[in-house]
N, C-alpha and C positions, 0 to 999 in steps of 0.2 A: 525619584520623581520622573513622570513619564515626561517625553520630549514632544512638542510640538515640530511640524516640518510646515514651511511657509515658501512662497516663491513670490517671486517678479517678474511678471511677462510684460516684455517690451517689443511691439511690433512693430518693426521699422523697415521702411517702402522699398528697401533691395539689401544686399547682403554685405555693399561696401558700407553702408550706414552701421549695421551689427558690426564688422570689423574694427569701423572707427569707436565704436563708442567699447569693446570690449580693451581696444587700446588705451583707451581711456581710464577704462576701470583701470588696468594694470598697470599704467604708472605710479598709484598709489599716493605717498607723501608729494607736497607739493602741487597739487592740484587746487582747485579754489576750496575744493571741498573737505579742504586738509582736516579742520577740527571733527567733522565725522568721521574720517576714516581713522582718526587716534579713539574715535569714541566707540571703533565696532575693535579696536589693535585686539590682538588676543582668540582673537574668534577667524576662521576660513568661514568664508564665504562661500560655493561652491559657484560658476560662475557658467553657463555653458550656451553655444547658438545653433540652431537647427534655423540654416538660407536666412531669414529675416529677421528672423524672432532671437531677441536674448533671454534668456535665464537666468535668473540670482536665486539664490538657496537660502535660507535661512532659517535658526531652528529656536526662534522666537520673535515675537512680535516686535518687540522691542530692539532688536538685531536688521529687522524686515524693514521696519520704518526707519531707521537711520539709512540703511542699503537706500529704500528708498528717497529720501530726499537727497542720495549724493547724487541716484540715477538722473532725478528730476535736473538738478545741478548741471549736468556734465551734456543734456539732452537740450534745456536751454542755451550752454553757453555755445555748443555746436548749430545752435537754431533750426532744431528739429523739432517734428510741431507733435511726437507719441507721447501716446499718453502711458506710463506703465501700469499695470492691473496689479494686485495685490494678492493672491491666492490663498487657499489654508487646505492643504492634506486634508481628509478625512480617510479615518485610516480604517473605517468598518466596512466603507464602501469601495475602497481600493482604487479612488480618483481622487483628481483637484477640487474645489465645490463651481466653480466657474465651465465646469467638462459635465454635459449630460450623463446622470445614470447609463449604465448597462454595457458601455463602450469604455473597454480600459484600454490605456495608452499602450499596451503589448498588440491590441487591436489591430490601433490605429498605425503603429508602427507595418506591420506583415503588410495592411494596407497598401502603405507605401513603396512596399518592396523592402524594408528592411526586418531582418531579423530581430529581437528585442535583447534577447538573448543567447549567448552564446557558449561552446562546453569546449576549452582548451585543452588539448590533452598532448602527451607527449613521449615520445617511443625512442627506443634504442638506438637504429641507426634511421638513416634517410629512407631506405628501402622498405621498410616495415610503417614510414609513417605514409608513404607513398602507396601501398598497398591498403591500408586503411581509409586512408581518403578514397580510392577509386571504391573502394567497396561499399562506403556512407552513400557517396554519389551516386551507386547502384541503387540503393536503397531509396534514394530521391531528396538524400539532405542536400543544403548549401554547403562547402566545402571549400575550406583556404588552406595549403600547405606551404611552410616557410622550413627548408630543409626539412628536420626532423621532431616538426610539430603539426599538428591538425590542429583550425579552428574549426567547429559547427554549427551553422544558425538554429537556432530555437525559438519556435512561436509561441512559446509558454516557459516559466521558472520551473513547473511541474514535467515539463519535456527534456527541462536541461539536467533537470535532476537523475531524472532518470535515465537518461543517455552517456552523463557523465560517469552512475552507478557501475553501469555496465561497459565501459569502455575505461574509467580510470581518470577521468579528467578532473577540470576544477571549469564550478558554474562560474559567471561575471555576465555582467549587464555589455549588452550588445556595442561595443564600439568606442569605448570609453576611453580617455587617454588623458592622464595629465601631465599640465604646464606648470613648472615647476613658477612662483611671481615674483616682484619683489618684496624683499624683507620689509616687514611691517603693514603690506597692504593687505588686507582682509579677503580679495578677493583670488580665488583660486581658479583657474579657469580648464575648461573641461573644454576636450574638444571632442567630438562624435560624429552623431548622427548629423548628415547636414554640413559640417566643416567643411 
């Protein structure tokens, strides 16, 4: 059975608002919103903020709208006046349905300044992964070496692909990092772009 992917954007007027309420999510049991968050138990959440904006993941409607009223929940009792949107993948068109045609989020990412994309790869000693980095950078990539690894920015899945081909790496979505939450709470949170 094919999967649905749904989100929750919530736009909140500065970044310690998103902090507060991501803290929120992740206390989990115990909150006022307790009977929902037993009603999503079983299910990650994925949870993520880029500066203002929070993020919930969810890969059914019915998983989306609980998320949702815990969000509404925890947004009143902090008396914050966002409203969360409710989103649905469309997955022919390779956006949100709420995001204009023809601009995809890898886009609007490079946009930004950030990569969307990135191709880790990882070399024998220090010297050889320090020689590869200077030589990417020759080439005009973005370039992060941690001892005896290279990361590479990529403005396309199709760029990582193939860079990763030929150099040995492994593709992963630009900047992604997860928080391990507490047991039982649904919500798993991602930190990235924007953290």
């Amino acid at each position: 059975m094919a999967r649905d992917d749904w989100r929750i954007r919530v736009d909140l007027p500065g970044e310690e608002h998103a902090h507060g309420l991501l803290g929120r999510l992740g206390r989990g049991p115990g909150s006022h919103s307790e009977h929902l968050v037993r009603e999503l138990e079983g299910r990650r959440l994925a949870v993520s903020r880029d500066e203002g904006t929070v993020f919930v993941y969810a890969d059914s409607p019915s998983a989306a709208d609980s998320a949702l009223q815990i969000i509404r929940g925890e947004l009143a009792e902090e008396g914050l006046e966002a409203e969360p949107k409710l989103e649905h993948w469309l997955d022919e068109e390779d956006r949100w349905d709420d995001e204009p045609a023809g601009q995809t989020w890898e886009e609007e990412e490079v946009a930004r300044g950030f990569a969307p994309w990135e191709v880790r790869i990882e070399r024998e000693t220090r010297s050889e992964a320090q020689e590869l980095a200077e030589r990417l950078e020759g080439e005009g990539y973005t370039v992060a070496r941690s001892f005896n690894y290279v990361v590479v920015g990529a403005e396309s899945k199709e760029q990582a692909r193939e860079l990763a081909g030929k150099l040995g790496g492994e593709v992963e979505a630009g900047g992604e990092v997860v928080w391990e939450t507490v047991p039982g709470n649904p919500f798993a949170i991602f930190g990235g772009l924007g953290s």
